[in-house]
HTML snippet that shows the backbone in 3Dmol.js (N, CA, C, O; Angstrom):
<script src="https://3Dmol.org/build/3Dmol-min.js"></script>
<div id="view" style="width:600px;height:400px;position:relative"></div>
<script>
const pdb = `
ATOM      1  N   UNK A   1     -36.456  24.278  27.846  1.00  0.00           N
ATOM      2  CA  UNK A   1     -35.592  25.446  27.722  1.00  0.00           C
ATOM      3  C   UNK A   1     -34.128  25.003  27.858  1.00  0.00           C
ATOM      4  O   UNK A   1     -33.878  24.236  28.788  1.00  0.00           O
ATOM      5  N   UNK A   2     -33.145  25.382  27.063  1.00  0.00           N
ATOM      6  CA  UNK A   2     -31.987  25.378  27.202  1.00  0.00           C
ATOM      7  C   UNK A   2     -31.257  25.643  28.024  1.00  0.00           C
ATOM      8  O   UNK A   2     -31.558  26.773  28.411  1.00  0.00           O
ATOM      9  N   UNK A   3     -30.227  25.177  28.692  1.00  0.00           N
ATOM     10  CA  UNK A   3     -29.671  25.523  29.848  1.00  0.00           C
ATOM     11  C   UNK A   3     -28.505  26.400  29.499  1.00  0.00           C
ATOM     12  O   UNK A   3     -28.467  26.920  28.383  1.00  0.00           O
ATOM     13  N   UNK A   4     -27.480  26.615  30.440  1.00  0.00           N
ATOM     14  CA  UNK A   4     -26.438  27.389  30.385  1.00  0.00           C
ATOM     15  C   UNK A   4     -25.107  27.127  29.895  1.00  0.00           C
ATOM     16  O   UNK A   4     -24.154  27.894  29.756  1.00  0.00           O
ATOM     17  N   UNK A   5     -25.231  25.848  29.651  1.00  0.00           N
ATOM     18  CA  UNK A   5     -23.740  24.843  28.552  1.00  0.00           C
ATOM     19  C   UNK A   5     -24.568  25.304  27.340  1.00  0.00           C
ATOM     20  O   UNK A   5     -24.207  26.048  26.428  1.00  0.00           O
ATOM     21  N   UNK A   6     -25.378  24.894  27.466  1.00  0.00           N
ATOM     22  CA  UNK A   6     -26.253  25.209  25.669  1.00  0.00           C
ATOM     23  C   UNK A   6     -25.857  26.871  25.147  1.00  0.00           C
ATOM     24  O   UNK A   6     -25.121  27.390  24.308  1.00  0.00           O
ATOM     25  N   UNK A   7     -26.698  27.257  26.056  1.00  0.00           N
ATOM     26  CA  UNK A   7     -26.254  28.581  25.794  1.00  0.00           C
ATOM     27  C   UNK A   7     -24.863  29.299  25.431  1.00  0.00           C
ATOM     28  O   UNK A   7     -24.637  30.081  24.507  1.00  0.00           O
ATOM     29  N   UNK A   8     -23.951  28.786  26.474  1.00  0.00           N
ATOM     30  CA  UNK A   8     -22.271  29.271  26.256  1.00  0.00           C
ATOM     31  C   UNK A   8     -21.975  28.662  24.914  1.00  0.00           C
ATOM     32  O   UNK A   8     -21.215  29.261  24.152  1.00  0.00           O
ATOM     33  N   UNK A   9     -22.431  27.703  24.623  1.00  0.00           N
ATOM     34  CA  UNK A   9     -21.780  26.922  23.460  1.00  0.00           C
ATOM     35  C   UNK A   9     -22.011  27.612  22.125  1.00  0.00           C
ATOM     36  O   UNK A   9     -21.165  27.677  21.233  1.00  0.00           O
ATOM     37  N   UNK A  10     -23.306  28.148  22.071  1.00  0.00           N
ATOM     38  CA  UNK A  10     -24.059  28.563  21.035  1.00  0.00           C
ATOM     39  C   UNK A  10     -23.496  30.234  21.122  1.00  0.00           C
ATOM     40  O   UNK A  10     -23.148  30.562  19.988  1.00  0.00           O
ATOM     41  N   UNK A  11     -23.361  31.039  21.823  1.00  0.00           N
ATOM     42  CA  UNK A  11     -22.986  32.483  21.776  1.00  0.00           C
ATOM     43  C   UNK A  11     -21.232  32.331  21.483  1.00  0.00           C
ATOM     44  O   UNK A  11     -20.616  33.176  20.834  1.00  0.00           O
ATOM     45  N   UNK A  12     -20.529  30.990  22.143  1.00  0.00           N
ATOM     46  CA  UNK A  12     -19.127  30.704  21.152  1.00  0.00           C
ATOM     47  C   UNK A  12     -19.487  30.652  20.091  1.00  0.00           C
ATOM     48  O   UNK A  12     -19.119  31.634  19.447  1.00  0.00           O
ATOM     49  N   UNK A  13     -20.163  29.830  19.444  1.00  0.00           N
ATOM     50  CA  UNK A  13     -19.682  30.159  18.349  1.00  0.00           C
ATOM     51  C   UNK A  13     -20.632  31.074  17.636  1.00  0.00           C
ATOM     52  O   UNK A  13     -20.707  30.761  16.447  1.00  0.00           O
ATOM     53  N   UNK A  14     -21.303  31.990  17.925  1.00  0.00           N
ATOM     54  CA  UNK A  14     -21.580  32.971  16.869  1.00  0.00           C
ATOM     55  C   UNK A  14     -20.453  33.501  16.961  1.00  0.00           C
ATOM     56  O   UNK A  14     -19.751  33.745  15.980  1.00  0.00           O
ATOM     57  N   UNK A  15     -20.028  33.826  18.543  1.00  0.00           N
ATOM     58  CA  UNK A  15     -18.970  35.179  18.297  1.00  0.00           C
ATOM     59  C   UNK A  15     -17.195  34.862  18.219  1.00  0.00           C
ATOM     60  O   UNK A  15     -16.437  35.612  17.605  1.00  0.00           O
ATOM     61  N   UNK A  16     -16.874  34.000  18.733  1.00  0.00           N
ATOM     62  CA  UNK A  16     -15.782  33.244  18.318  1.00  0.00           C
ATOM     63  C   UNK A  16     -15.920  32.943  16.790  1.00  0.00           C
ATOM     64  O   UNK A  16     -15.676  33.850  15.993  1.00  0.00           O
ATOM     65  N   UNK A  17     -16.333  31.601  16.309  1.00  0.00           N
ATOM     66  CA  UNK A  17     -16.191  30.602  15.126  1.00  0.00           C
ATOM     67  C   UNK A  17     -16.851  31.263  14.057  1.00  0.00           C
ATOM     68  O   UNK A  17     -16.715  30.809  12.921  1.00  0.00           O
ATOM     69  N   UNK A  18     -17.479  32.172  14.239  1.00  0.00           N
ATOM     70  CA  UNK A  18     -18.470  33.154  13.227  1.00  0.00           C
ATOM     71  C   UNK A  18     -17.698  34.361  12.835  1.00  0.00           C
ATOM     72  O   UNK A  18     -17.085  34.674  11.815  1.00  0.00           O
ATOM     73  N   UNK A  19     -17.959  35.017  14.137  1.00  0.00           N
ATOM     74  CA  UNK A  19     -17.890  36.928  14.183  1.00  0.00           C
ATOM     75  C   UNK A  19     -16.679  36.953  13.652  1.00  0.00           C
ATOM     76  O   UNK A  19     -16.229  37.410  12.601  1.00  0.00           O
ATOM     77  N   UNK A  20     -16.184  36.334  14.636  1.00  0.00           N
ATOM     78  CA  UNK A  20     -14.129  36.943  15.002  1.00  0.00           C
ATOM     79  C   UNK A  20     -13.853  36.504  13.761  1.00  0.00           C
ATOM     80  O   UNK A  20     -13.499  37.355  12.945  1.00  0.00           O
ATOM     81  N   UNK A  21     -13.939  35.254  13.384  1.00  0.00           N
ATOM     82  CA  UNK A  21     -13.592  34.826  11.788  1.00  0.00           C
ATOM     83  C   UNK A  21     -13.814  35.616  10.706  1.00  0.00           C
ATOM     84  O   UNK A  21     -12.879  35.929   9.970  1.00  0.00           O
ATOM     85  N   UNK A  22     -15.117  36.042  10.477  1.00  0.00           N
ATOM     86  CA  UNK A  22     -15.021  36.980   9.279  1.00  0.00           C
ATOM     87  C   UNK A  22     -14.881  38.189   9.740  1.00  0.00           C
ATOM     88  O   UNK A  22     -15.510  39.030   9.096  1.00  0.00           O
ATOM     89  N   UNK A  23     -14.107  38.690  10.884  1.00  0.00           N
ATOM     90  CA  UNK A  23     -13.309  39.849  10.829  1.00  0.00           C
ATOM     91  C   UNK A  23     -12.006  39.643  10.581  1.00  0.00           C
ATOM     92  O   UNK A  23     -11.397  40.465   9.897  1.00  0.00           O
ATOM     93  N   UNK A  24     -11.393  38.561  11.073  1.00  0.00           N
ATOM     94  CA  UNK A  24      -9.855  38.190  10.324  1.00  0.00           C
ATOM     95  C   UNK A  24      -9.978  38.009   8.961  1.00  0.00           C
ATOM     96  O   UNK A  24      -8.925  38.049   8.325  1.00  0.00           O
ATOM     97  N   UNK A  25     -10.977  37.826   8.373  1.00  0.00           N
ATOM     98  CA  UNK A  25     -10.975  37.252   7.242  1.00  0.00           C
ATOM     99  C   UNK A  25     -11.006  38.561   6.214  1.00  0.00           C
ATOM    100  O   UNK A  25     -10.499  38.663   5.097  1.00  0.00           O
ATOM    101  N   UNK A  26     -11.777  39.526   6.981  1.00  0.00           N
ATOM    102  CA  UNK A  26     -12.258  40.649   5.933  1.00  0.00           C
ATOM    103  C   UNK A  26     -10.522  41.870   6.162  1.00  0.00           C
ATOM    104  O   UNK A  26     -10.068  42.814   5.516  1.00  0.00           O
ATOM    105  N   UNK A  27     -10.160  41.254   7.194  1.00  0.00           N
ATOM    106  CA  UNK A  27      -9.078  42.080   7.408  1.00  0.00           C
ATOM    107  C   UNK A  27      -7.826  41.765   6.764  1.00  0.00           C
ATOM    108  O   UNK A  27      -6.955  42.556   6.403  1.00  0.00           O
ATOM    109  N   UNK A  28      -7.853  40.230   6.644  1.00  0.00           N
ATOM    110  CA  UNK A  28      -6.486  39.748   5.662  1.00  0.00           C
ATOM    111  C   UNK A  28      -6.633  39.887   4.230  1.00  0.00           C
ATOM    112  O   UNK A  28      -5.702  40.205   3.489  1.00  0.00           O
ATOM    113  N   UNK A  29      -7.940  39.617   3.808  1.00  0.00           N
ATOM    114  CA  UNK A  29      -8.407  40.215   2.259  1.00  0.00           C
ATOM    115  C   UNK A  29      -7.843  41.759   2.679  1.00  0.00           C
ATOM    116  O   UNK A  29      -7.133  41.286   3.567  1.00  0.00           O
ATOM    117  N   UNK A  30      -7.658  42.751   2.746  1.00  0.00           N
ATOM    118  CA  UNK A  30      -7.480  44.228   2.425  1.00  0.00           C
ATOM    119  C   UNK A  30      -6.057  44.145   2.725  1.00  0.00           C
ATOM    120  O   UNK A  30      -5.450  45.062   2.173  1.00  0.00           O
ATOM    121  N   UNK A  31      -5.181  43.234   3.525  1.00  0.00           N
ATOM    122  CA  UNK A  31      -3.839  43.742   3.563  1.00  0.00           C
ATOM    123  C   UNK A  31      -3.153  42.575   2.799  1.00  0.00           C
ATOM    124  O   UNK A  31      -1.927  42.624   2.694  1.00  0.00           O
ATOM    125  N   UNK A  32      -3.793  41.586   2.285  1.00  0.00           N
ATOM    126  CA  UNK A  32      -2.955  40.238   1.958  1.00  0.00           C
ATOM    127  C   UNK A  32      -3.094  40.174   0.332  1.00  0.00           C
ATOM    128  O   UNK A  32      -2.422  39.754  -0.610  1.00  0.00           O
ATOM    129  N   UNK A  33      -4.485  40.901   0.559  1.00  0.00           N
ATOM    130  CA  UNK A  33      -5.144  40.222  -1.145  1.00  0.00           C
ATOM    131  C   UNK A  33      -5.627  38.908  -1.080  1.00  0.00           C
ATOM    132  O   UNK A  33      -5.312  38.098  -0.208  1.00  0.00           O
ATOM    133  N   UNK A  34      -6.444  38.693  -2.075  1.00  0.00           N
ATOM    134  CA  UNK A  34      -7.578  37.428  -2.441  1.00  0.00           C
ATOM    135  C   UNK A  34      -6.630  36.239  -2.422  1.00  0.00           C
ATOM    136  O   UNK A  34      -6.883  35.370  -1.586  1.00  0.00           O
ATOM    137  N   UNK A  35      -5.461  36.048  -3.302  1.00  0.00           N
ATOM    138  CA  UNK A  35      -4.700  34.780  -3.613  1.00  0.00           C
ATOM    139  C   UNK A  35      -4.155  34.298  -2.441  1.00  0.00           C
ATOM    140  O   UNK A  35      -4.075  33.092  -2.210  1.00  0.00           O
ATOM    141  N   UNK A  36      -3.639  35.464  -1.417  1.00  0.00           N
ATOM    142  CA  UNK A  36      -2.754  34.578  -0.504  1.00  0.00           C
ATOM    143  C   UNK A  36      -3.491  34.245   0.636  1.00  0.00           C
ATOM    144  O   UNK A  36      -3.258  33.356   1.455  1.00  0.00           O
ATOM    145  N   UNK A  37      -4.722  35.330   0.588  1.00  0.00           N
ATOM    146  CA  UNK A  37      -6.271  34.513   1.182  1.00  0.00           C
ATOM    147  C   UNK A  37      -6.499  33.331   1.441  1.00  0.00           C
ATOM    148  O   UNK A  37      -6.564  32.756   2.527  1.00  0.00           O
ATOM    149  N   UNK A  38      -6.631  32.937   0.328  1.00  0.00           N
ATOM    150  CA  UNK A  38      -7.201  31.390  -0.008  1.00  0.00           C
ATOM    151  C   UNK A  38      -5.719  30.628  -0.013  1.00  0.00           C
ATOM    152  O   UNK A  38      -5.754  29.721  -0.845  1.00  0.00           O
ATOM    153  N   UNK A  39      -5.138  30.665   0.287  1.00  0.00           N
ATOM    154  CA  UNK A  39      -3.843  29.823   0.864  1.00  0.00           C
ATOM    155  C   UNK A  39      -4.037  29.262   2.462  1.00  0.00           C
ATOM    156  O   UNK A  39      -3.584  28.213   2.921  1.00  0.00           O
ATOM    157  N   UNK A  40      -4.774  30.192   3.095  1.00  0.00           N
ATOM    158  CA  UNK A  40      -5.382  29.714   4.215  1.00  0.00           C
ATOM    159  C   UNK A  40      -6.243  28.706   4.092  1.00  0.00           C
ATOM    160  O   UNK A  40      -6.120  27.996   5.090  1.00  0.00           O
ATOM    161  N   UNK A  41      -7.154  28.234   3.278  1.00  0.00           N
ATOM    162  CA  UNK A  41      -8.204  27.340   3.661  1.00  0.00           C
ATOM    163  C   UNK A  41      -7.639  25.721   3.431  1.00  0.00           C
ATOM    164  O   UNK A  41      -8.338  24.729   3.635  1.00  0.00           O
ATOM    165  N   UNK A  42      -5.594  25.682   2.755  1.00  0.00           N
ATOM    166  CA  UNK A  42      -5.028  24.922   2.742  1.00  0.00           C
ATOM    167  C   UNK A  42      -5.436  24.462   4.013  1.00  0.00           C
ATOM    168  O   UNK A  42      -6.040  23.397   4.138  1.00  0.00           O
ATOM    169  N   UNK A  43      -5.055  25.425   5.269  1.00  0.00           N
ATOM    170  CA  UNK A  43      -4.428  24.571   6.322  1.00  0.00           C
ATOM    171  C   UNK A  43      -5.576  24.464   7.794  1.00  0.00           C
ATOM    172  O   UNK A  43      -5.237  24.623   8.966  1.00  0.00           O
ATOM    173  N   UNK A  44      -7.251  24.087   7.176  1.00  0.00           N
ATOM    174  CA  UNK A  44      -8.045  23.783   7.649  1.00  0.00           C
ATOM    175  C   UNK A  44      -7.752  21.918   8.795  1.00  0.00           C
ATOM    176  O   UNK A  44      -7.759  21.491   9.950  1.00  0.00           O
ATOM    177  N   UNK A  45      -7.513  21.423   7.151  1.00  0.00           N
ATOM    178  CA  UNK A  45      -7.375  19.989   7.664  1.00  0.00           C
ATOM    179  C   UNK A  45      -6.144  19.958   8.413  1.00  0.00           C
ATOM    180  O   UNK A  45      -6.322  19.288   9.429  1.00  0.00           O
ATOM    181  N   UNK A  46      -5.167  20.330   8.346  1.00  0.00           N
ATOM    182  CA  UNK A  46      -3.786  20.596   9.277  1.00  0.00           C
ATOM    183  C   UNK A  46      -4.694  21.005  10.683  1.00  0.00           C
ATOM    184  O   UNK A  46      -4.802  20.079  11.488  1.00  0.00           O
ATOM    185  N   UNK A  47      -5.272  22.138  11.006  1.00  0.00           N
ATOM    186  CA  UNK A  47      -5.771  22.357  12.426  1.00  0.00           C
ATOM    187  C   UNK A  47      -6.810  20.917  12.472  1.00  0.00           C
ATOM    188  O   UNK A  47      -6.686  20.085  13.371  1.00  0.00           O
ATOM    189  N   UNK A  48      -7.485  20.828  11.739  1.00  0.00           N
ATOM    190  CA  UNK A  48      -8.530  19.804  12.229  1.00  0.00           C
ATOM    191  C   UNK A  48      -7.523  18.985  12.625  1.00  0.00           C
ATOM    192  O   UNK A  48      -7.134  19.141  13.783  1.00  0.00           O
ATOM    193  N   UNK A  49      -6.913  18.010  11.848  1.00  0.00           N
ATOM    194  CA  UNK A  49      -5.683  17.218  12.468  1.00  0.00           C
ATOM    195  C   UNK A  49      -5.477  17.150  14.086  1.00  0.00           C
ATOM    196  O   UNK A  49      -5.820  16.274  14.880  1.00  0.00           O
ATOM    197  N   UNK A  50      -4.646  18.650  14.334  1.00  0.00           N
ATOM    198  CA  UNK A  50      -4.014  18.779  15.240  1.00  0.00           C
ATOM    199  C   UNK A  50      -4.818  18.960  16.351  1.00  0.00           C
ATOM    200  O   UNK A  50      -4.530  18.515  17.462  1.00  0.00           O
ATOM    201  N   UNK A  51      -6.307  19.911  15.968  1.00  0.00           N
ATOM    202  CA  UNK A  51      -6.865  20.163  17.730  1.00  0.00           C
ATOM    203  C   UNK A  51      -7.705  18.503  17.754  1.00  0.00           C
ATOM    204  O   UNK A  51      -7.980  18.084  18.878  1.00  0.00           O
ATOM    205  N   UNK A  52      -8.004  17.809  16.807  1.00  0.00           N
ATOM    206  CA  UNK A  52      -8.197  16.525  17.577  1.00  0.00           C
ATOM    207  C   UNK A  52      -6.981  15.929  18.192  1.00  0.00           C
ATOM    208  O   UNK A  52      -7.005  15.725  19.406  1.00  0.00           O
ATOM    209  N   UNK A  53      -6.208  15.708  17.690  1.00  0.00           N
ATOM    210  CA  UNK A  53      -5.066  15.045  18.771  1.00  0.00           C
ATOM    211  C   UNK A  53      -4.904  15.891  19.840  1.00  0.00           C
ATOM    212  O   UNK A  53      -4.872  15.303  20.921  1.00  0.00           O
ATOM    213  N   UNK A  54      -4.756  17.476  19.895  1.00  0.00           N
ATOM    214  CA  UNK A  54      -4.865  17.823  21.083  1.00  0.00           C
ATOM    215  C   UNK A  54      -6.052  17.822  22.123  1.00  0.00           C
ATOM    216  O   UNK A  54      -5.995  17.739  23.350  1.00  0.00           O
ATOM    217  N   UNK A  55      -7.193  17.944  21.246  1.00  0.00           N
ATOM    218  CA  UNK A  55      -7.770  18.024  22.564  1.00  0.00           C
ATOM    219  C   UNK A  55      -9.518  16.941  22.480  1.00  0.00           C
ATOM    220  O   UNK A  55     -10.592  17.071  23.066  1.00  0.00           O
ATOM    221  N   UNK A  56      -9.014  15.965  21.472  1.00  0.00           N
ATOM    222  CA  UNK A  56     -10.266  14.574  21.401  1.00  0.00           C
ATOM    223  C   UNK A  56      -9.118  13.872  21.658  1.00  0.00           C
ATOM    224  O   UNK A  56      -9.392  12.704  21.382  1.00  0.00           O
ATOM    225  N   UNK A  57      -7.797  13.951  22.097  1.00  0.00           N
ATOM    226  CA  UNK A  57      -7.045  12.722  22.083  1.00  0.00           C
ATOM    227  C   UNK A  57      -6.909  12.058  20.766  1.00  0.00           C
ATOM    228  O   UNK A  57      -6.361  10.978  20.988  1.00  0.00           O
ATOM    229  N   UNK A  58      -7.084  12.154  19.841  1.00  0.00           N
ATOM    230  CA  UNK A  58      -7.084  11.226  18.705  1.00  0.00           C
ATOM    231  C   UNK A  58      -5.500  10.450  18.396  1.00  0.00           C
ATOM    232  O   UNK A  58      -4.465  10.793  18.966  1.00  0.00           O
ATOM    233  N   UNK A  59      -5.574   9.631  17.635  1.00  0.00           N
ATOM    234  CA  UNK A  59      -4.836   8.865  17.441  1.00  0.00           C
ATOM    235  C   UNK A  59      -3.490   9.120  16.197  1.00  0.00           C
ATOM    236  O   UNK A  59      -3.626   8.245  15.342  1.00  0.00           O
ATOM    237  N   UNK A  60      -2.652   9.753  15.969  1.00  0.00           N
ATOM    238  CA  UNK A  60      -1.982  10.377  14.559  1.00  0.00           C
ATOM    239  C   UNK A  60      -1.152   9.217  13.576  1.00  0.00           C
ATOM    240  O   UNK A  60      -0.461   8.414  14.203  1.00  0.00           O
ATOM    241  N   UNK A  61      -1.169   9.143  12.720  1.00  0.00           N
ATOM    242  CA  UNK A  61      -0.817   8.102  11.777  1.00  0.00           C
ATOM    243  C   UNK A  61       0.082   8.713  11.215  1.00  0.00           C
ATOM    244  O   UNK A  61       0.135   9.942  11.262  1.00  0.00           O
ATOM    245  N   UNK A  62       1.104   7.866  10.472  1.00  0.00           N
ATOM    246  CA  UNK A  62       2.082   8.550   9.302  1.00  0.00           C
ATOM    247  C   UNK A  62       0.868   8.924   8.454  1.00  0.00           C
ATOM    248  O   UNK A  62       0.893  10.130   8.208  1.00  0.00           O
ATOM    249  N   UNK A  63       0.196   8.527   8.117  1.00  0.00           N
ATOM    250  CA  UNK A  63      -0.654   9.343   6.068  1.00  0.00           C
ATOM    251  C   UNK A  63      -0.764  10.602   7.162  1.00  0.00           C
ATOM    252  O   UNK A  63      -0.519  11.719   6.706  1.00  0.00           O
ATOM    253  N   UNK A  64      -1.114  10.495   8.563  1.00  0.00           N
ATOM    254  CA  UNK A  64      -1.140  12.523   8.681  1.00  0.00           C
ATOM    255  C   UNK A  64      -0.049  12.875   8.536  1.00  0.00           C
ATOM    256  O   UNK A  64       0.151  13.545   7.523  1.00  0.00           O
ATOM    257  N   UNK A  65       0.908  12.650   9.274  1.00  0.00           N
ATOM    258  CA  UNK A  65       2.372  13.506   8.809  1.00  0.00           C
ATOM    259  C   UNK A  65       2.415  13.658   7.644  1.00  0.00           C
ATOM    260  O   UNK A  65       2.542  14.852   7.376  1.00  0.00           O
ATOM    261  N   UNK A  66       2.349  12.699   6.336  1.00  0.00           N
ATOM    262  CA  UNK A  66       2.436  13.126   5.374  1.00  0.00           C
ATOM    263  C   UNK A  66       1.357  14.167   4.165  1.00  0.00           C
ATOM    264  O   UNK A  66       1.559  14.716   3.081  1.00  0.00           O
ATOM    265  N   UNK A  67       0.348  14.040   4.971  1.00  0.00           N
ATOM    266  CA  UNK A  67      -0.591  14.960   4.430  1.00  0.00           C
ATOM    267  C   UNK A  67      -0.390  16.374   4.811  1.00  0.00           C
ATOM    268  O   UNK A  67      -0.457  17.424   4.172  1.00  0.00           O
ATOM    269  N   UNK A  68      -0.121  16.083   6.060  1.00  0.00           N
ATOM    270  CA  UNK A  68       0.347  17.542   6.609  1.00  0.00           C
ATOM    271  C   UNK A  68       1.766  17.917   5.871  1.00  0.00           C
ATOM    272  O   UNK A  68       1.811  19.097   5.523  1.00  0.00           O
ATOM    273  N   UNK A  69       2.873  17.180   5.583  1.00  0.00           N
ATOM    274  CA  UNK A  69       4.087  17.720   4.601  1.00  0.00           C
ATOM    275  C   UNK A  69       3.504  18.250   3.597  1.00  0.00           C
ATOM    276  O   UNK A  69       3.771  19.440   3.433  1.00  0.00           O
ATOM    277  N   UNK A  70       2.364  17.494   2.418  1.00  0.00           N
ATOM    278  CA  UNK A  70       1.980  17.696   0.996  1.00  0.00           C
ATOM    279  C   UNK A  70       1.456  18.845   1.348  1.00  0.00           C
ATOM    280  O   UNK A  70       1.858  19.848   0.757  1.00  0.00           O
ATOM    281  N   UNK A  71       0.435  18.978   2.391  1.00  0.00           N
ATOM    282  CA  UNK A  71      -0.165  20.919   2.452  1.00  0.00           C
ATOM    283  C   UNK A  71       0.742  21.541   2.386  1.00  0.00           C
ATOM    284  O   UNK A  71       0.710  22.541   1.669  1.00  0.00           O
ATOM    285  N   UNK A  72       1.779  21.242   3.022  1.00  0.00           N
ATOM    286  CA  UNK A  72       2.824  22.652   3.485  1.00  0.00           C
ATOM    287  C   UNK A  72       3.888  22.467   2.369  1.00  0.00           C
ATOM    288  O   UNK A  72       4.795  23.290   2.496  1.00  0.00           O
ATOM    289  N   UNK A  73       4.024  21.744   1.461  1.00  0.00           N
ATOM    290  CA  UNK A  73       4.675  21.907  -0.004  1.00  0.00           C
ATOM    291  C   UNK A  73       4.020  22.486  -0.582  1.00  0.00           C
ATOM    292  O   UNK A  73       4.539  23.510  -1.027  1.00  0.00           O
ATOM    293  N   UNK A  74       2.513  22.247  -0.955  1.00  0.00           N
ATOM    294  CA  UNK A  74       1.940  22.959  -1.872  1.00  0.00           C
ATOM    295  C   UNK A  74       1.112  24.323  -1.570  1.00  0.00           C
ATOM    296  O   UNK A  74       0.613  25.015  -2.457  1.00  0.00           O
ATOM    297  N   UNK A  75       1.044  24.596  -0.201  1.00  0.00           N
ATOM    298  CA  UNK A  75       0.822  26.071   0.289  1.00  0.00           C
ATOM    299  C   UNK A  75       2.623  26.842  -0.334  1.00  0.00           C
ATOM    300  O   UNK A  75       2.462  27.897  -0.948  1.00  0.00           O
ATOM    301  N   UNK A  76       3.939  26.446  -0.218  1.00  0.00           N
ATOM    302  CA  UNK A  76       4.949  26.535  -0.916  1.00  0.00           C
ATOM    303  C   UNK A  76       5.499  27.264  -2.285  1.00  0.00           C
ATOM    304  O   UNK A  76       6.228  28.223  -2.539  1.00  0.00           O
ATOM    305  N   UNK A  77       4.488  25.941  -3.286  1.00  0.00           N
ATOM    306  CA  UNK A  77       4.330  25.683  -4.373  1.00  0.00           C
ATOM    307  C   UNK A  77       3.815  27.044  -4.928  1.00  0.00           C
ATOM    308  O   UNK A  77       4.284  27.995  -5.554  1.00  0.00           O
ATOM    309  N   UNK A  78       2.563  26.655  -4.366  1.00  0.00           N
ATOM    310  CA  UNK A  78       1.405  27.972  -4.787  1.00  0.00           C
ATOM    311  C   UNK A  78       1.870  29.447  -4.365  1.00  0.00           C
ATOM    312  O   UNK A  78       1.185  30.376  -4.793  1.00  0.00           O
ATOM    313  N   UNK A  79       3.108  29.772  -3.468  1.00  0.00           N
ATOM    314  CA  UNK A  79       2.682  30.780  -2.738  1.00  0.00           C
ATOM    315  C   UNK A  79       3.720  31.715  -3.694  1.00  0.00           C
ATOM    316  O   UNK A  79       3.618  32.925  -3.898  1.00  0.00           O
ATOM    317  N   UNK A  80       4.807  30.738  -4.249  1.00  0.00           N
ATOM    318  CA  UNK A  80       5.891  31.361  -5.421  1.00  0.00           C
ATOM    319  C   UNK A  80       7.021  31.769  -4.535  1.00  0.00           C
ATOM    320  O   UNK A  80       8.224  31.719  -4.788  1.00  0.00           O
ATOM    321  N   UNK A  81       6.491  32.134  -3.577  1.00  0.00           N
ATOM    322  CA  UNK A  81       8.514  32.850  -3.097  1.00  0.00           C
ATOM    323  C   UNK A  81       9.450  32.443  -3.033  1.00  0.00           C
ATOM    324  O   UNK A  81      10.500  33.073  -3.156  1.00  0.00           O
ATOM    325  N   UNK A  82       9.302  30.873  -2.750  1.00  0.00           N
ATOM    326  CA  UNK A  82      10.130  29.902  -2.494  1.00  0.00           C
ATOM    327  C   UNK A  82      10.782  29.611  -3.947  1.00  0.00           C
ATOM    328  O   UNK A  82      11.972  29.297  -3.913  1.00  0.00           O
ATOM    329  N   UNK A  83      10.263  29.663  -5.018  1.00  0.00           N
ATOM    330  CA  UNK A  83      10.511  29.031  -6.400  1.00  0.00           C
ATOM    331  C   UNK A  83      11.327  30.521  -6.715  1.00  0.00           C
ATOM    332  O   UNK A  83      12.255  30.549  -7.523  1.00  0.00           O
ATOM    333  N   UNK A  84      10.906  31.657  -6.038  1.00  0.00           N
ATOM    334  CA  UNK A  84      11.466  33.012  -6.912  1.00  0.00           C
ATOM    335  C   UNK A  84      12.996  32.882  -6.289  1.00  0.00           C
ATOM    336  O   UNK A  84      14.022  32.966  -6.963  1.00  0.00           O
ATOM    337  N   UNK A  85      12.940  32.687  -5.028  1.00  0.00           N
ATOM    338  CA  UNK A  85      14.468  32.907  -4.308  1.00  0.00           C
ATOM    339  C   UNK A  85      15.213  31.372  -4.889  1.00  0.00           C
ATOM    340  O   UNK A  85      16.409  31.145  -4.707  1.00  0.00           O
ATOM    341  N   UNK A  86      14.475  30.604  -5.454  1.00  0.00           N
ATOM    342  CA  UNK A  86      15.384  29.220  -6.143  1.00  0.00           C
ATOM    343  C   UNK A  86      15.892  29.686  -7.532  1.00  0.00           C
ATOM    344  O   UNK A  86      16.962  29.367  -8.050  1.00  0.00           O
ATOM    345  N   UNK A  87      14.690  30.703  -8.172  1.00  0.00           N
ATOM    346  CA  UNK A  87      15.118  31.365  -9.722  1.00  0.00           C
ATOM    347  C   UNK A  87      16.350  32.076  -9.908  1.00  0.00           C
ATOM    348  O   UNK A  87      17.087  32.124 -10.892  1.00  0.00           O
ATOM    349  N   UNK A  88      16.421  32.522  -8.982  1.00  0.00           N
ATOM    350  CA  UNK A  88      17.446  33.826  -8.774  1.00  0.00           C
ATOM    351  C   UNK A  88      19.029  33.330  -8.357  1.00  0.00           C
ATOM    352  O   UNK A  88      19.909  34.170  -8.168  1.00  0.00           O
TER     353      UNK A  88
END
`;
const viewer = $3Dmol.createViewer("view");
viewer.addModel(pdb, "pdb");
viewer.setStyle({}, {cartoon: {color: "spectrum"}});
viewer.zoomTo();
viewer.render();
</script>
């Protein structure tokens, strides 16, 4: 039988990493719309990145800094506002 770390771990993440997620998720689709939706799943590897260095200790390299710049140009790129207030 499973003990009580097992347990806490497993009811996180239904209701944390699961639940709570596709309620932010179903909630930013109705006020954001689909496109700027999926501008989020840019900045997956950016958190992965960061909560390992924060909290596995990991080790950060320049290719992350710079991977992390190229997301956040092309979350930018894609998102247009930046290019509309350069048009104008």
């Amino acid at each position: 039988m499973p003990n009580l770390n097992v347990w806490g771990a497993l009811l996180g993440l239904a209701f944390l990493s699961t639940a709570l997620a596709y309620i932010i998720y179903f909630r930013l689709l109705t006020t954001v719309g689909a496109t700027n939706l999926l501008l989020v799943t840019f900045l997956i590897p950016v958190s992965a990145i960061l909560l390992g260095t924060l909290i596995l200790r990991e080790e950060l390299f320049t290719r992350h800094f710079v991977g992390i710049f190229l997301i956040g140009l092309s979350l930018l790129a894609i998102d247009g506002r930046v290019l509309g207030l350069i048009r104008k």
